[in-house]
C-alpha positions in Angstrom: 28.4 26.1 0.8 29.6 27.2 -2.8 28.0 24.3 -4.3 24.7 24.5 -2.6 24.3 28.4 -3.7 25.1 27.3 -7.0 22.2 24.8 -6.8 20.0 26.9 -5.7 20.7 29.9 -8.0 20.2 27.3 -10.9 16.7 26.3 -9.3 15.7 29.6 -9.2 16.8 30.8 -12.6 15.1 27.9 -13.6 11.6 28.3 -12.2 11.5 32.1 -12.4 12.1 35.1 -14.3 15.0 36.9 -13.1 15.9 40.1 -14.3 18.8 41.2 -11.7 21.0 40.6 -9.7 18.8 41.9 -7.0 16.1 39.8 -7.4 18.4 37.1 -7.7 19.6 37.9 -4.4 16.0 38.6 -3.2 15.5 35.3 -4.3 18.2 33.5 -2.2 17.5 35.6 0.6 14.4 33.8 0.4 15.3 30.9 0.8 17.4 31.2 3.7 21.1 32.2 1.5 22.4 35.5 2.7 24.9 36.7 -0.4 26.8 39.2 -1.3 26.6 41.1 -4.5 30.2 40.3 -5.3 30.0 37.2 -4.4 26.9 36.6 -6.8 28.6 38.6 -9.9 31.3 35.6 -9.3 28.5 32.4 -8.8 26.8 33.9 -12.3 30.3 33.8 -13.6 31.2 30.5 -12.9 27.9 29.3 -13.8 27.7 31.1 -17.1 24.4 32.2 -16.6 23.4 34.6 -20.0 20.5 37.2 -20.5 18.0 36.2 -22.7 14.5 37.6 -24.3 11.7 35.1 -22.1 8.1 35.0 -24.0 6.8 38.6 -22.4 10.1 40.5 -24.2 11.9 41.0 -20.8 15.5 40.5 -20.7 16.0 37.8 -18.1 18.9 34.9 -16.9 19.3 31.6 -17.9 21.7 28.4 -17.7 23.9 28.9 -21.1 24.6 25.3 -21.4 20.2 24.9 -21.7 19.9 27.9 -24.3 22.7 26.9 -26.7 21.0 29.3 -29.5 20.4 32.2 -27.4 24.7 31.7 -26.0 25.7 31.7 -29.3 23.3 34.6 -30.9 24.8 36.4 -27.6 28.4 35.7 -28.2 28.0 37.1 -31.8 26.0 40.1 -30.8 28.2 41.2 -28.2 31.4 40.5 -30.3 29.6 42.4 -33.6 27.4 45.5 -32.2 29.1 48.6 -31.7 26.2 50.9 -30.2 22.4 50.7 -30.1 20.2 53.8 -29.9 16.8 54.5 -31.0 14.8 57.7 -32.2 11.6 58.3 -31.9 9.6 54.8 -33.2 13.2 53.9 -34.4 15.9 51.3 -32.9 19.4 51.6 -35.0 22.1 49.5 -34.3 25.4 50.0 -35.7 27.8 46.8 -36.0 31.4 45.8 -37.6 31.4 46.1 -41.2 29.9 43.7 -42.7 27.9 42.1 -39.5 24.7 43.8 -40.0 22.8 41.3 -42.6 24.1 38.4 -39.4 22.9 40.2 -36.3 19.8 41.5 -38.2 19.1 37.5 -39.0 19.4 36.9 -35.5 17.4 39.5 -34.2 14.7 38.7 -36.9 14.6 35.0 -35.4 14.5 35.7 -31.6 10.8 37.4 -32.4 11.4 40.5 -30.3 8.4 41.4 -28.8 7.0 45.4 -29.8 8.9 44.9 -33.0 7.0 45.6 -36.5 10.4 44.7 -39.0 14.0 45.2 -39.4 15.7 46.0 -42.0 19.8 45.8 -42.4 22.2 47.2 -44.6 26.3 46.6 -44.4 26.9 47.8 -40.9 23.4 49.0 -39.8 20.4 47.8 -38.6 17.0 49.9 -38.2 14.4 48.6 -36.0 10.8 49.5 -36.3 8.7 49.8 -33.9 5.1 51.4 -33.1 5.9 53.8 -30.7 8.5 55.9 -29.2 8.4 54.1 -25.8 8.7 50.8 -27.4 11.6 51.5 -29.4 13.7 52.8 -25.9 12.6 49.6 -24.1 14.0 47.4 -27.3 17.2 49.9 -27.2 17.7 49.2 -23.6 17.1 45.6 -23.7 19.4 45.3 -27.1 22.3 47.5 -24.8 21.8 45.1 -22.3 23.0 42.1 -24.1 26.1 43.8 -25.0 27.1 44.0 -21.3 
């Protein structure tokens, strides 16, 4: 049974974009696999399953062995970035000492959608962007890539 859900959780990570683990379940539920959310927290454990920035900007799953770029960017910016908060038309994110110029390099290259530039210093990163309400939906999809 274990091994099937896992199939089929990679198939639908795969052909869709997922952003929870609600639709994940939704998903399943879908196709005839009843799960629970525990038990679906563990299957995206065991099958490593990251969050990654898809082509429209939305923070979505994806097998971690396929995106070996976006895994490691990940495992540096969760490991390096302290906070991320924005005001107004401004995203700052505060990292370890001496991180900032590395995260900001890896921020520049995953071409964030709703972005105009960055700009990093020793242990700060400011994010433009045009508007207040792109700047909190770049915040929250930063934050969620530290969890």
């Amino acid at each position: 049974m274990k091994t099937s859900r896992h199939g089929k959780i990679l198939e639908i990570i795969r052909e869709n974009n997922v952003r929870t683990q609600k639709e994940l379940a939704d998903f399943l539920e879908q196709s005839g696999v009843k799960v629970t959310q525990a038990t679906l927290s563990r299957d995206i454990k065991d099958l490593k399953l990251i969050k990654v920035h898809n082509d429209s900007g939305d923070t979505v799953y994806a097998v971690g062995g396929e995106e070996p770029r976006y895994h490691a960017a990940g495992t540096i910016f969760s490991e390096s970035v302290l906070s991320v908060d924005y005001a107004m038309n401004i995203v700052v994110v505060k990292t370890l000492s001496g991180m900032a110029q590395g995260v900001g390099s890896l921020l520049d290259r995953m071409n964030i959608p709703d972005t105009l530039g960055s700009i990093a210093g020793d242990d700060t990163i400011m994010i433009v962007t045009r508007t207040e309400e792109e700047a909190k939906k770049v915040a929250s999809d930063l934050e969620s890539g530290l969890r």
